[in-house]
Biopython code that builds the backbone (N, CA, C, O; Angstrom):
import numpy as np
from Bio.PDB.StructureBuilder import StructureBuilder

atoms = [
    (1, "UNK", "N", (24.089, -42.195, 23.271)),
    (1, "UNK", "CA", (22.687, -41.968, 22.959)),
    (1, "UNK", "C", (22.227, -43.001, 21.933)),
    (1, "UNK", "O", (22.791, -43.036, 20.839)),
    (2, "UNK", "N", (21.181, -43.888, 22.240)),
    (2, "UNK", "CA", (21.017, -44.885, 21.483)),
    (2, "UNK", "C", (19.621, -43.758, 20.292)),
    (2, "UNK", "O", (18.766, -42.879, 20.403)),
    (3, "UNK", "N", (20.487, -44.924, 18.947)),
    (3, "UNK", "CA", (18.862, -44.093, 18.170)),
    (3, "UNK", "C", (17.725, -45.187, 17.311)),
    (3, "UNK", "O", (17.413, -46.374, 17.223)),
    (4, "UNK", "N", (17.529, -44.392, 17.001)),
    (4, "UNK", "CA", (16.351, -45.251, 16.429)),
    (4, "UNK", "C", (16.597, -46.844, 15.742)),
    (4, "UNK", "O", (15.685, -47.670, 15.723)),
    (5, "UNK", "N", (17.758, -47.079, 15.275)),
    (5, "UNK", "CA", (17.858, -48.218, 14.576)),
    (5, "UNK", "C", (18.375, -48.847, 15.345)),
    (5, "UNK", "O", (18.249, -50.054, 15.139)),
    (6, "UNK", "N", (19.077, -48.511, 16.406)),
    (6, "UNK", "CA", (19.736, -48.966, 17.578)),
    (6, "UNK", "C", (18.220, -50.131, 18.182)),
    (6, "UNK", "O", (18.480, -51.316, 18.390)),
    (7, "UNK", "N", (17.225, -49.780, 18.328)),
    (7, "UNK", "CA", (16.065, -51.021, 18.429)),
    (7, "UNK", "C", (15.561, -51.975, 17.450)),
    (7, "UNK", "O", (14.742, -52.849, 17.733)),
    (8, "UNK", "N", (16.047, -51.800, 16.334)),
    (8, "UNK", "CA", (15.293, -52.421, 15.159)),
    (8, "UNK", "C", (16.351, -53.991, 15.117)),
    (8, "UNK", "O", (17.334, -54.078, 14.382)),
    (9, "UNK", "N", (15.888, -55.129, 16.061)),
    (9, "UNK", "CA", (16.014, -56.378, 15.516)),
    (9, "UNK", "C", (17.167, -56.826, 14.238)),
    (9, "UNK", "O", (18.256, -57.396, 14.157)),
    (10, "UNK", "N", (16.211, -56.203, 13.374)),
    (10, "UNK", "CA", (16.910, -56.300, 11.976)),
    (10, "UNK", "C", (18.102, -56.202, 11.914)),
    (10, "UNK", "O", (18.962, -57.060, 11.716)),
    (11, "UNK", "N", (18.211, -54.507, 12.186)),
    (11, "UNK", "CA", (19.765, -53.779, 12.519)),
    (11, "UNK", "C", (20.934, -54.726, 13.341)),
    (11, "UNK", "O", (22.035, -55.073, 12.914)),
    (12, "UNK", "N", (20.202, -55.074, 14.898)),
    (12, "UNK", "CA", (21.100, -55.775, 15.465)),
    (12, "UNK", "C", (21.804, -57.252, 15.359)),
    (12, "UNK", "O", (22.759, -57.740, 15.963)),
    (13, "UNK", "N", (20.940, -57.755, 14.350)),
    (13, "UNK", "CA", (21.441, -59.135, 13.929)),
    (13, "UNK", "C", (21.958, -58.718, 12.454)),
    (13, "UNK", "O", (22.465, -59.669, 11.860)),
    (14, "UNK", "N", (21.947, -58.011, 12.037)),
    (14, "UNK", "CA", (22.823, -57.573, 11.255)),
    (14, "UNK", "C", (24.458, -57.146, 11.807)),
    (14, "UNK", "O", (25.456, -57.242, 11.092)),
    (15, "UNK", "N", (24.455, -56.841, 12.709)),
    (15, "UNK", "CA", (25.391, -56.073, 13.039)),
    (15, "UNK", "C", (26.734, -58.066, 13.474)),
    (15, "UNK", "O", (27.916, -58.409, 13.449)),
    (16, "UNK", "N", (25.319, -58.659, 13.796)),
    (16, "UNK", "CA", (26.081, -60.066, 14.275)),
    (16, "UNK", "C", (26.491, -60.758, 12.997)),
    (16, "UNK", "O", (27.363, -61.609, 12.822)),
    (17, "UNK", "N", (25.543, -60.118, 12.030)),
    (17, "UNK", "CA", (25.988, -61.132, 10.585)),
    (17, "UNK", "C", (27.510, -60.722, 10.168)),
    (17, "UNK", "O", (28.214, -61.643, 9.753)),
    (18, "UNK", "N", (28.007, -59.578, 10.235)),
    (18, "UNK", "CA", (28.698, -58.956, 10.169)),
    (18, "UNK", "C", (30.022, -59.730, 10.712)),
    (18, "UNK", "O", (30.915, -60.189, 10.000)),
    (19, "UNK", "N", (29.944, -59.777, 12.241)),
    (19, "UNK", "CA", (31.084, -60.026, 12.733)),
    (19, "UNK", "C", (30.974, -61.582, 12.587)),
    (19, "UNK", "O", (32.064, -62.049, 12.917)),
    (20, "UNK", "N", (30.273, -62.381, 12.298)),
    (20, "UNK", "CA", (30.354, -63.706, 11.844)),
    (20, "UNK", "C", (31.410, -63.361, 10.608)),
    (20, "UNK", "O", (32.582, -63.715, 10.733)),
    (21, "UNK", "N", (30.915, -62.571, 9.255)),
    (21, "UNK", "CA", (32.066, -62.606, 8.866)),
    (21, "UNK", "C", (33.379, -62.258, 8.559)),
    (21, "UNK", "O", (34.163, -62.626, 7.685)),
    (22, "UNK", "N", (33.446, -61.352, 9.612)),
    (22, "UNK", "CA", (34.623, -61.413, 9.674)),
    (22, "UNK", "C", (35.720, -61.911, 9.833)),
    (22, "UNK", "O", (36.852, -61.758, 9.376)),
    (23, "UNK", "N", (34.788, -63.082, 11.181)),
    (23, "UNK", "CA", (35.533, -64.119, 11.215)),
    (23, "UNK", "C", (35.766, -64.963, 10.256)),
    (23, "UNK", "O", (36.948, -65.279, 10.124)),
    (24, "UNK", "N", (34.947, -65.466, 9.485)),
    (24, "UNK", "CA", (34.793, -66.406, 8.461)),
    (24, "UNK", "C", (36.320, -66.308, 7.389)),
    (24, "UNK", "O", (37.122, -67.174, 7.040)),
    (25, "UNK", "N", (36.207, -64.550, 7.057)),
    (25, "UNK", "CA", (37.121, -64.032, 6.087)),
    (25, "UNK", "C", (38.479, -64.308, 6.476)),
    (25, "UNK", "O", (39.355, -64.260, 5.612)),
    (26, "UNK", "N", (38.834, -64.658, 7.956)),
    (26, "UNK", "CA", (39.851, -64.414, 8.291)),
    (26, "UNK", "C", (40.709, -65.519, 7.997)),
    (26, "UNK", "O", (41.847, -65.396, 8.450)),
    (27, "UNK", "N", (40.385, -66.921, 7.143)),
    (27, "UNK", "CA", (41.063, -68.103, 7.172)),
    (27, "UNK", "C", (40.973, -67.993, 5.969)),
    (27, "UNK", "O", (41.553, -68.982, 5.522)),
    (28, "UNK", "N", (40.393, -67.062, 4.693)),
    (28, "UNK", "CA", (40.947, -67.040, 3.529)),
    (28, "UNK", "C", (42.122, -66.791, 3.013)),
    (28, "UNK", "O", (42.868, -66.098, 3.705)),
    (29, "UNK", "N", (42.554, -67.199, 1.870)),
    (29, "UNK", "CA", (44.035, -66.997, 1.464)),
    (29, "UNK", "C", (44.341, -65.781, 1.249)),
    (29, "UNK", "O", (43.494, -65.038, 0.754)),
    (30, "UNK", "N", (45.739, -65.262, 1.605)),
    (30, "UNK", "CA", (46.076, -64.241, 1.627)),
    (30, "UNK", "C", (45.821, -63.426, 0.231)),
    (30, "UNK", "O", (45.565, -62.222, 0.267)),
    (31, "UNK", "N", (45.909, -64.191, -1.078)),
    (31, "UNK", "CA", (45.753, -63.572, -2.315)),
    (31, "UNK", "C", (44.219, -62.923, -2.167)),
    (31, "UNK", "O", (44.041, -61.948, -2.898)),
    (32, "UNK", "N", (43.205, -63.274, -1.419)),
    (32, "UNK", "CA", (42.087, -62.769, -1.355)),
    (32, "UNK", "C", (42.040, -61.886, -0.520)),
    (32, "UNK", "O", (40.871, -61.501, -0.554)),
    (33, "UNK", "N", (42.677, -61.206, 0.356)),
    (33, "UNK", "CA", (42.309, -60.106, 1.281)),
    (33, "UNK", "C", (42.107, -58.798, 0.226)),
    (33, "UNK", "O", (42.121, -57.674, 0.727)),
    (34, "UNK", "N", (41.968, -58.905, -0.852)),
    (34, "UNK", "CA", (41.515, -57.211, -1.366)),
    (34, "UNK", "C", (40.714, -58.007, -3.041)),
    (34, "UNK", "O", (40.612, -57.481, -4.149)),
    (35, "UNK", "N", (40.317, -59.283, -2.620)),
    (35, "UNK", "CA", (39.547, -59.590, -3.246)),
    (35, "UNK", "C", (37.831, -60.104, -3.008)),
    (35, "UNK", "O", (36.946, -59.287, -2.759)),
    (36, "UNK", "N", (37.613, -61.437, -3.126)),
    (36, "UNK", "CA", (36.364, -62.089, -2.453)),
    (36, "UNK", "C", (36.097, -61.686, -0.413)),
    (36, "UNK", "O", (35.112, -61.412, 0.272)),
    (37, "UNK", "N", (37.526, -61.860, -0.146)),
    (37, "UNK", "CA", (37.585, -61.435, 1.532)),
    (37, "UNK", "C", (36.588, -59.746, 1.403)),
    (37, "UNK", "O", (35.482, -59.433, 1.845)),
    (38, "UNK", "N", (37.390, -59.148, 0.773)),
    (38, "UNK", "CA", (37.318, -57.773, 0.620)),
    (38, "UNK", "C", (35.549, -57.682, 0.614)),
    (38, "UNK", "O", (34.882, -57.273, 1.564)),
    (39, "UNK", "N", (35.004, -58.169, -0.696)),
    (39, "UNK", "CA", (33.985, -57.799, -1.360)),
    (39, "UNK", "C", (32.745, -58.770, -0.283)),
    (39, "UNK", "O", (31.586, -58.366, -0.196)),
    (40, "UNK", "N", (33.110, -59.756, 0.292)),
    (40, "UNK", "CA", (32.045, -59.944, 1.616)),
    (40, "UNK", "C", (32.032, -59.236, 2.297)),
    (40, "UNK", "O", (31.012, -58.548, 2.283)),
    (41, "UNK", "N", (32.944, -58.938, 3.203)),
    (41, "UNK", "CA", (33.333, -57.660, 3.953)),
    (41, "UNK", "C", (32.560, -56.445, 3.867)),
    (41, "UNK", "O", (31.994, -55.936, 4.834)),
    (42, "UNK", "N", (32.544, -55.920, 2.509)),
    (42, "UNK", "CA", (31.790, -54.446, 2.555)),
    (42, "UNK", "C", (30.160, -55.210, 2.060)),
    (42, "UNK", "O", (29.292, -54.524, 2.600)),
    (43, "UNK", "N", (29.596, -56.198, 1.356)),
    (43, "UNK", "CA", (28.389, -56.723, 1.235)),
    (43, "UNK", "C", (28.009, -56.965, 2.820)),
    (43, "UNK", "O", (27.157, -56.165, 3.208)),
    (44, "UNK", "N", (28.378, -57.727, 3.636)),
    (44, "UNK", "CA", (27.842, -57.759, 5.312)),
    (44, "UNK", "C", (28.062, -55.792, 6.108)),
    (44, "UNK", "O", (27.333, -55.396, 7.017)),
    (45, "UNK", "N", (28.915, -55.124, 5.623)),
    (45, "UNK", "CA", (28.664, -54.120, 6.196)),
    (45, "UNK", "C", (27.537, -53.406, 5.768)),
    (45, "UNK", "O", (26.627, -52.870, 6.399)),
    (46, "UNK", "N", (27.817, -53.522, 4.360)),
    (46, "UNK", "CA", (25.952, -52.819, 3.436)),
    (46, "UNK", "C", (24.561, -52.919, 4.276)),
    (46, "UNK", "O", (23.540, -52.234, 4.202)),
    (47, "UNK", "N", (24.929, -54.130, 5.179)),
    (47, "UNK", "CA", (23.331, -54.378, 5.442)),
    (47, "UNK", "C", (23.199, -53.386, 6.666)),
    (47, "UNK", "O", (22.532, -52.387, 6.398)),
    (48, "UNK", "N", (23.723, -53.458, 8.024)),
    (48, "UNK", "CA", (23.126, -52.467, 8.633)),
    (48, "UNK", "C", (23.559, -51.507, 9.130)),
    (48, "UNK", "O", (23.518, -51.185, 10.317)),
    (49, "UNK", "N", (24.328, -50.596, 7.647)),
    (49, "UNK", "CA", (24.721, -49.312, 7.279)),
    (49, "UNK", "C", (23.236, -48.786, 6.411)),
    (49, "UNK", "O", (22.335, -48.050, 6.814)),
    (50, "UNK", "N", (23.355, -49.291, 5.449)),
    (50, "UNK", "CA", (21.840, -49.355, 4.670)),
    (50, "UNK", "C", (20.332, -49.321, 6.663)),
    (50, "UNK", "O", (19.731, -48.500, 7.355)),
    (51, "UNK", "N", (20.462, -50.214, 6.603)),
    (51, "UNK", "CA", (19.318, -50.145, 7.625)),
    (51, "UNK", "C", (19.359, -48.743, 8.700)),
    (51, "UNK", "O", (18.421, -48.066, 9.121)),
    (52, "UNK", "N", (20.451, -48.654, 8.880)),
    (52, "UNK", "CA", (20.740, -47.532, 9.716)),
    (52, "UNK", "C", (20.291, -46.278, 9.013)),
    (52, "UNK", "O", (19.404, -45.570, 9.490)),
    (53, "UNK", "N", (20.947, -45.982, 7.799)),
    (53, "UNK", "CA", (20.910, -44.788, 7.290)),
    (53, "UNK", "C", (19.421, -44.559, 6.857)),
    (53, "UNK", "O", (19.110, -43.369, 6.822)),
    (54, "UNK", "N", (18.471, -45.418, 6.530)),
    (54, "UNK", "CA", (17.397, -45.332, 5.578)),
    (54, "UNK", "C", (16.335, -45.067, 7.542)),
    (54, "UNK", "O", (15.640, -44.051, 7.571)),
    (55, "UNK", "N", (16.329, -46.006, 8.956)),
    (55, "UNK", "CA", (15.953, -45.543, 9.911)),
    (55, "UNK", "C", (16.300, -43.926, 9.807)),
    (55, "UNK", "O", (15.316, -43.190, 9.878)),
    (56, "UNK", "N", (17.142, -43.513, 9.702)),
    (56, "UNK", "CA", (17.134, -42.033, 10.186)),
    (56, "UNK", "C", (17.040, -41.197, 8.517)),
    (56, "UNK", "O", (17.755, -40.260, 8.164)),
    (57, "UNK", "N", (16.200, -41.711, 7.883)),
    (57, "UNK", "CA", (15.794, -40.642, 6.933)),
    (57, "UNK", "C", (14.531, -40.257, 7.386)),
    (57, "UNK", "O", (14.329, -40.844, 8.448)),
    (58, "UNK", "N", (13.293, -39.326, 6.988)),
    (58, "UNK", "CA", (11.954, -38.179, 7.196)),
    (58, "UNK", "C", (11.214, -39.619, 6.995)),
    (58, "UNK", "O", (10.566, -40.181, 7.877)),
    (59, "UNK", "N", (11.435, -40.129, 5.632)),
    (59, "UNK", "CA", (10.216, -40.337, 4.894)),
    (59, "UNK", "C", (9.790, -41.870, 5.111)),
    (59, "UNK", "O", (10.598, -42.297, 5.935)),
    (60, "UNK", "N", (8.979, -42.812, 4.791)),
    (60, "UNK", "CA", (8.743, -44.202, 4.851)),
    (60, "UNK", "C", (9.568, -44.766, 3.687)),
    (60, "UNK", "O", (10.491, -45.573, 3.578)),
    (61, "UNK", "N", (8.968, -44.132, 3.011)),
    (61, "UNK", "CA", (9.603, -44.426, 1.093)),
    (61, "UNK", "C", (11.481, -44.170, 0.797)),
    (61, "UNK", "O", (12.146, -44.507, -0.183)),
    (62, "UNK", "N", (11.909, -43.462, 2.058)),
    (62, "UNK", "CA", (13.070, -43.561, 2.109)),
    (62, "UNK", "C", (13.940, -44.819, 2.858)),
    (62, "UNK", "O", (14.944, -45.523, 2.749)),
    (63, "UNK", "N", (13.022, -44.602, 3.510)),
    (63, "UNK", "CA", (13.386, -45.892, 4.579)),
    (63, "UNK", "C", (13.165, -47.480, 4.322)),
    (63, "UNK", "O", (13.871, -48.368, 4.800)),
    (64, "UNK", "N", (11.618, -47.728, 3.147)),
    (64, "UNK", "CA", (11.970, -48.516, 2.161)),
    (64, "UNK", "C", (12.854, -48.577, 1.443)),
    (64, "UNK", "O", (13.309, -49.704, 1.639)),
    (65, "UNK", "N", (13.574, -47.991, 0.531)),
    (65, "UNK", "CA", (14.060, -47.542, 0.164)),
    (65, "UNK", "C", (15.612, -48.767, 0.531)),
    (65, "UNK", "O", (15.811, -49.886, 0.060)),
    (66, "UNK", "N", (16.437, -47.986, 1.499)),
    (66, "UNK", "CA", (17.487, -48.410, 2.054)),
    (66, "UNK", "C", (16.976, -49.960, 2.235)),
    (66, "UNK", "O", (17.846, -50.686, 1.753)),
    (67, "UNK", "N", (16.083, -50.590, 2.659)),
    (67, "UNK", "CA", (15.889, -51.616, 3.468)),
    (67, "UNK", "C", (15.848, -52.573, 2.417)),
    (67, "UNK", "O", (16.128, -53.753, 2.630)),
    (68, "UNK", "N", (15.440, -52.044, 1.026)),
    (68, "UNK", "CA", (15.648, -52.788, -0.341)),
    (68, "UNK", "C", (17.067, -52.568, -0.486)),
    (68, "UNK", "O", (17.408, -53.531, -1.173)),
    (69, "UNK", "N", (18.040, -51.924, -0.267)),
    (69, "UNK", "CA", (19.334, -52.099, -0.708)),
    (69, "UNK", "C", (20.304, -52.808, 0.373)),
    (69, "UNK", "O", (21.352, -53.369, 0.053)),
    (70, "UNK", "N", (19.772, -52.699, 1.815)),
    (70, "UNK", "CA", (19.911, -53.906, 2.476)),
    (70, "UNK", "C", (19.890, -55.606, 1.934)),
    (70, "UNK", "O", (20.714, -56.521, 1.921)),
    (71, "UNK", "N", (18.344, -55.416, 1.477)),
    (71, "UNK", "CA", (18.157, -57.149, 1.160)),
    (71, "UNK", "C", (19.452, -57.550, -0.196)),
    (71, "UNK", "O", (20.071, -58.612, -0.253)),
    (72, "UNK", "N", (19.555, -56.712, -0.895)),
    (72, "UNK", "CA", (20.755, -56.537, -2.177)),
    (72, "UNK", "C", (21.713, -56.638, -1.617)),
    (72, "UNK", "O", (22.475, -57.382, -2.235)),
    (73, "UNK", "N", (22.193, -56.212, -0.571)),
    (73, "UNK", "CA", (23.334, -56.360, -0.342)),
    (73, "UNK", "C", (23.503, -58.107, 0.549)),
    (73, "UNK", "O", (24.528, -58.772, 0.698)),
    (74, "UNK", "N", (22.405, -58.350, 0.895)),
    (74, "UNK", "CA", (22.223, -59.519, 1.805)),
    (74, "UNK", "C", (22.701, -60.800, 0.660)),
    (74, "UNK", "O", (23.615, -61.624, 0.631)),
    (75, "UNK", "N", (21.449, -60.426, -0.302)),
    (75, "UNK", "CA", (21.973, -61.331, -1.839)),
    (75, "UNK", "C", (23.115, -61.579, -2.366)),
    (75, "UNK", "O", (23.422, -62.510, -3.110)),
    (76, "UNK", "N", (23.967, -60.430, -1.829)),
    (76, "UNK", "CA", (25.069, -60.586, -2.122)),
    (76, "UNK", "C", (26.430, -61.116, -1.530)),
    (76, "UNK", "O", (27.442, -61.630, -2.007)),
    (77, "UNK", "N", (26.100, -60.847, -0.583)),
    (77, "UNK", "CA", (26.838, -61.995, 0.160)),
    (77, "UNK", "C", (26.785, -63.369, 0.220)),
    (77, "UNK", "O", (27.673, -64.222, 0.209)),
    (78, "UNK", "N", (24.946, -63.466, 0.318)),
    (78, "UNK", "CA", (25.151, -65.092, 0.024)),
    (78, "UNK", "C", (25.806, -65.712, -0.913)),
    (78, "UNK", "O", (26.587, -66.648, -0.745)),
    (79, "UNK", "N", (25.403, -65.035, -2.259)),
    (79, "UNK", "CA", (26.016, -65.532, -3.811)),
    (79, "UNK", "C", (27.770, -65.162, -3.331)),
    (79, "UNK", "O", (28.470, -65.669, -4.207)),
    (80, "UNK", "N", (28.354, -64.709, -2.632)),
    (80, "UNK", "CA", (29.977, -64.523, -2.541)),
    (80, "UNK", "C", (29.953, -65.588, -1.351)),
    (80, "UNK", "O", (31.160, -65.790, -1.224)),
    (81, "UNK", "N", (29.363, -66.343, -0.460)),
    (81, "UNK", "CA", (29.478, -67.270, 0.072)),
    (81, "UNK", "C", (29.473, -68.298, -0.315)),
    (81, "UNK", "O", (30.314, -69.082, 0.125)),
    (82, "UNK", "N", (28.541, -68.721, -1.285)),
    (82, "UNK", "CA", (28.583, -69.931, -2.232)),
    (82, "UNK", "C", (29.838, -69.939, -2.982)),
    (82, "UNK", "O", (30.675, -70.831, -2.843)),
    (83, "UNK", "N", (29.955, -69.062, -3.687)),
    (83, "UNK", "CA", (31.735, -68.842, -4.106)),
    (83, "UNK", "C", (33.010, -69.506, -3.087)),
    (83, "UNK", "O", (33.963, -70.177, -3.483)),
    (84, "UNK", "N", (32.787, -69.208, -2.052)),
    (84, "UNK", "CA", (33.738, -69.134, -1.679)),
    (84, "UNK", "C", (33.781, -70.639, -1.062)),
    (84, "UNK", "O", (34.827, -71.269, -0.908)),
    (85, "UNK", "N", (32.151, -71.240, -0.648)),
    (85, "UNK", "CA", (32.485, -72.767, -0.540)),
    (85, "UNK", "C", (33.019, -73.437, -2.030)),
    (85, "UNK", "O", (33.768, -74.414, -2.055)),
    (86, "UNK", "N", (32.487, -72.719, -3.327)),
    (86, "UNK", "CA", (32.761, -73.415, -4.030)),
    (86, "UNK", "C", (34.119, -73.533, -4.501)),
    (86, "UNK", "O", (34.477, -74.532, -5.125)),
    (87, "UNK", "N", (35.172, -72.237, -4.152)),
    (87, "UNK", "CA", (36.416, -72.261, -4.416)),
    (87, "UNK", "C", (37.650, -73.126, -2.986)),
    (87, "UNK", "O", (38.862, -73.187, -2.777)),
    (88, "UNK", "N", (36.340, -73.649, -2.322)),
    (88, "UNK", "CA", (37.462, -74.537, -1.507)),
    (88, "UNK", "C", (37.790, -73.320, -0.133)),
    (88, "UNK", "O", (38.177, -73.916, 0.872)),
    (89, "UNK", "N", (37.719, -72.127, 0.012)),
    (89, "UNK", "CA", (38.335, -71.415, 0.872)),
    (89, "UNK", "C", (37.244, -71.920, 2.795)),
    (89, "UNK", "O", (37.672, -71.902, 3.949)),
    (90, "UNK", "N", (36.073, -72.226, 2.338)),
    (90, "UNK", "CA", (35.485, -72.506, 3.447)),
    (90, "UNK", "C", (34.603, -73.866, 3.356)),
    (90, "UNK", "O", (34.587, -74.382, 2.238)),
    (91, "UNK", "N", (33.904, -74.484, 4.329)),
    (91, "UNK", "CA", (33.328, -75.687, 4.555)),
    (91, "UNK", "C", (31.884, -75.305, 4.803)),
    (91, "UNK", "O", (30.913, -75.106, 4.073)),
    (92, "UNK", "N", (32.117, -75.276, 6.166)),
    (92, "UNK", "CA", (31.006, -74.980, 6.915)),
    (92, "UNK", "C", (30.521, -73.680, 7.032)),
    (92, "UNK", "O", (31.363, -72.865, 7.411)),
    (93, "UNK", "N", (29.257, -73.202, 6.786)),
    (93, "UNK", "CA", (28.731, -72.050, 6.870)),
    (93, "UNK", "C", (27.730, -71.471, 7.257)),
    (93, "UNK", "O", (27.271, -70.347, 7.051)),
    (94, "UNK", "N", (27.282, -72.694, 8.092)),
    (94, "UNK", "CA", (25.897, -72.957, 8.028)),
    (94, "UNK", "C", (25.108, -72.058, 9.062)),
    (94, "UNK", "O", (23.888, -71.945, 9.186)),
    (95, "UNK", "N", (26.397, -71.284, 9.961)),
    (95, "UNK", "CA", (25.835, -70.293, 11.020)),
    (95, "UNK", "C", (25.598, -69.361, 10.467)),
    (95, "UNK", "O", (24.612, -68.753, 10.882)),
    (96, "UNK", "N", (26.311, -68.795, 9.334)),
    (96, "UNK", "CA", (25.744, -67.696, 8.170)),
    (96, "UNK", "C", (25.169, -67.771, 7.804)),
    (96, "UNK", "O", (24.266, -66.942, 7.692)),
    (97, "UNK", "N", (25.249, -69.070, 7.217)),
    (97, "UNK", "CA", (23.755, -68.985, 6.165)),
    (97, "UNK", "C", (22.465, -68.938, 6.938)),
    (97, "UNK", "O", (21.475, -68.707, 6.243)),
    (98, "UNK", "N", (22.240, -69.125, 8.364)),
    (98, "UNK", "CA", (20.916, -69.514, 9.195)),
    (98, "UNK", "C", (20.893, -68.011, 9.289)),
    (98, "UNK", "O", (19.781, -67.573, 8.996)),
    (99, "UNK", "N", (21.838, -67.013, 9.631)),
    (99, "UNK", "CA", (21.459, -65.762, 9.858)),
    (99, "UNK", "C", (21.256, -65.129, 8.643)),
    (99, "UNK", "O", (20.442, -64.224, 8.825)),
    (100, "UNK", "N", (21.640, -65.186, 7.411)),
    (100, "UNK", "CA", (21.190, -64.450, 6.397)),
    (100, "UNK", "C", (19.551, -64.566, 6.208)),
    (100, "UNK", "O", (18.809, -63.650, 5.855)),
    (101, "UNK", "N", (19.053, -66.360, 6.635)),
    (101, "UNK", "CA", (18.064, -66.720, 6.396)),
    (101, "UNK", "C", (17.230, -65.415, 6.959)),
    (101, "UNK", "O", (16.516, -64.541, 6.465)),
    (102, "UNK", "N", (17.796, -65.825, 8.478)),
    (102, "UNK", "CA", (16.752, -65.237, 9.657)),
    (102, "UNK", "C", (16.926, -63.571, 9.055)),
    (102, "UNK", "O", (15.876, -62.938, 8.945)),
    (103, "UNK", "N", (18.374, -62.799, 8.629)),
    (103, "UNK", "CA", (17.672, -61.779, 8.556)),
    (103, "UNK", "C", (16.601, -61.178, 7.407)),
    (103, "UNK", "O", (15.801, -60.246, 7.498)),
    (104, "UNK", "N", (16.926, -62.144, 6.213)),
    (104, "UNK", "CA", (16.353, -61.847, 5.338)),
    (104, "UNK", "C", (14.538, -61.819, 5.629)),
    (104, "UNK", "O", (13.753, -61.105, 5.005)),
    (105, "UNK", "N", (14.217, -62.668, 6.592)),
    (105, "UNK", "CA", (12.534, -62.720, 7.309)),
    (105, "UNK", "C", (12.654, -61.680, 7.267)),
    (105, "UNK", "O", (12.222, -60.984, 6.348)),
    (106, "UNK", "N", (13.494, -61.121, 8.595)),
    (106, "UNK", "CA", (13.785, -59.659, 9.449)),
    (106, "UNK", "C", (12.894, -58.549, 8.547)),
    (106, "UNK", "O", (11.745, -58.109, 8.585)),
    (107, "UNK", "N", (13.949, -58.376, 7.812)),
    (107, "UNK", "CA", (13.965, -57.513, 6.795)),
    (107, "UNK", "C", (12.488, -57.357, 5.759)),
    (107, "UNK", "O", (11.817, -56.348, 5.537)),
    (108, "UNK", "N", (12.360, -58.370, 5.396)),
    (108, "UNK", "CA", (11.170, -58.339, 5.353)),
    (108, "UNK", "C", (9.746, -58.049, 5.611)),
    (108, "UNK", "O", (8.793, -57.433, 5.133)),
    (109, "UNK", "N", (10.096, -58.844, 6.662)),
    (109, "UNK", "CA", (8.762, -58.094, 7.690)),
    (109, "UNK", "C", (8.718, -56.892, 7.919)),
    (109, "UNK", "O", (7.671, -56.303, 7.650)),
    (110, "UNK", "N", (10.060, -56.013, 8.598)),
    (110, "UNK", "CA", (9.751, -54.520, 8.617)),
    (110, "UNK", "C", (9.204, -54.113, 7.494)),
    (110, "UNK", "O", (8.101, -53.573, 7.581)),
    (111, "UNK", "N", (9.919, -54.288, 5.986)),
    (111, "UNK", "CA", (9.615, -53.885, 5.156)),
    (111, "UNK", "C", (8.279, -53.526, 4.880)),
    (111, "UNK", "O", (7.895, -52.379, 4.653)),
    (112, "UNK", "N", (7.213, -55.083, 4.919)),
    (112, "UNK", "CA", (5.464, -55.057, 5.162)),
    (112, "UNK", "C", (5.193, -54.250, 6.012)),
    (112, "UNK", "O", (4.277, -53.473, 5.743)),
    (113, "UNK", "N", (5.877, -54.128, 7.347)),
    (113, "UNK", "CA", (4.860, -53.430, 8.237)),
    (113, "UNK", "C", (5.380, -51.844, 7.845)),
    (113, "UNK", "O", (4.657, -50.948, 8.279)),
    (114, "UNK", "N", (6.158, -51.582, 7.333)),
    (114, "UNK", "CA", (6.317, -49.816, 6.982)),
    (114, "UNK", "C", (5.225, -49.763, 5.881)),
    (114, "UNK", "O", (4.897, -48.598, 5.652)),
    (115, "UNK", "N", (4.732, -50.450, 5.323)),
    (115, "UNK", "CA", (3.805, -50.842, 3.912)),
    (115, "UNK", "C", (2.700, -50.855, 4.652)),
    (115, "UNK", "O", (1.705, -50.138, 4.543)),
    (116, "UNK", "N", (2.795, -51.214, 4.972)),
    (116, "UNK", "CA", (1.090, -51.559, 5.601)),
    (116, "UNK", "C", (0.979, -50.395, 6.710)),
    (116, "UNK", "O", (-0.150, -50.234, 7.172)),
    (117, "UNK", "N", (1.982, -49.580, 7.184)),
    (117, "UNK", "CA", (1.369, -48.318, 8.296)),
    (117, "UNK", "C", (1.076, -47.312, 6.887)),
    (117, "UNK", "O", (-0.038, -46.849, 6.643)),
    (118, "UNK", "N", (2.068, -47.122, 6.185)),
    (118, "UNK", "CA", (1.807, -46.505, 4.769)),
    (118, "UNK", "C", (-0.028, -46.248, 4.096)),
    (118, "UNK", "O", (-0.552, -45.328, 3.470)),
    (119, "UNK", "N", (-0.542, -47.581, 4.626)),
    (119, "UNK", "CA", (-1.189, -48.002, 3.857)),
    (119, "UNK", "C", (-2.741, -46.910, 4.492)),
    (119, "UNK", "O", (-3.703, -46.434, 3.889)),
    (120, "UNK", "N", (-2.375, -46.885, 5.744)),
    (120, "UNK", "CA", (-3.708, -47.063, 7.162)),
    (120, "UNK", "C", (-3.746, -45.186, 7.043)),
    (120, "UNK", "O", (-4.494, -44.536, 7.774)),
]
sb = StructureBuilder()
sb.init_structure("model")
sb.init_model(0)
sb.init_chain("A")
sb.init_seg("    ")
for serial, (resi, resn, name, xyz) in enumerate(atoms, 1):
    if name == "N":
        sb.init_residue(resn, " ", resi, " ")
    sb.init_atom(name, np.array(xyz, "f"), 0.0, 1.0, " ", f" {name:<3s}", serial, name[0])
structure = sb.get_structure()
């Protein structure tokens, strides 16, 4: 049974940001698997766990809500991506970074348009 967030754009390229890094994580050094690996890992899951959970709350303001702790968690990955080019563990990133870009629009935009039905 598909639900509600199951259509939301946002959600589903989230779900791709995700398995981008997983892959990404997987050529880090072993001393990092319950470190920087670790802490991208649950920052790319934040985002559309957050999106999911805040879709299936009552309220708008809830659902803002989550979609702001989405973009936080989005922030946060990037800043642990820069890390991690800067500690040498990766090069190229640039397919991540285009999707953080794109979801961060994403995200956004829903955000306005729950604001602006809010508004009407």
């Amino acid at each position: 049974m598909a639900r509600k967030h199951h259509q939301l754009l946002a959600w589903q390229e989230a779900i791709k940001l995700t398995g981008l890094v997983y892959q990404l994580s997987r050529v880090f050094p072993k001393e990092e698997i319950y470190a920087l690996s670790s802490q991208m890992r649950r920052a790319a899951i934040s985002v559309p766990s957050n999106i999911a959970e805040g879709a299936g709350q009552t309220g708008r303001k809830e659902f803002l809500r989550f979609l702001s702790v989405a973009r936080g968690s989005l922030c946060e990955l990037e800043t642990q991506l820069i890390l991690a080019k800067n500690l040498g563990y990766v090069s190229d990133t640039s397919d991540i970074d285009e999707q953080i870009e794109r979801l961060f629009g994403l995200l956004g935009g829903l955000m306005n348009s729950i604001k602006e039905r809010a508004a009407t």
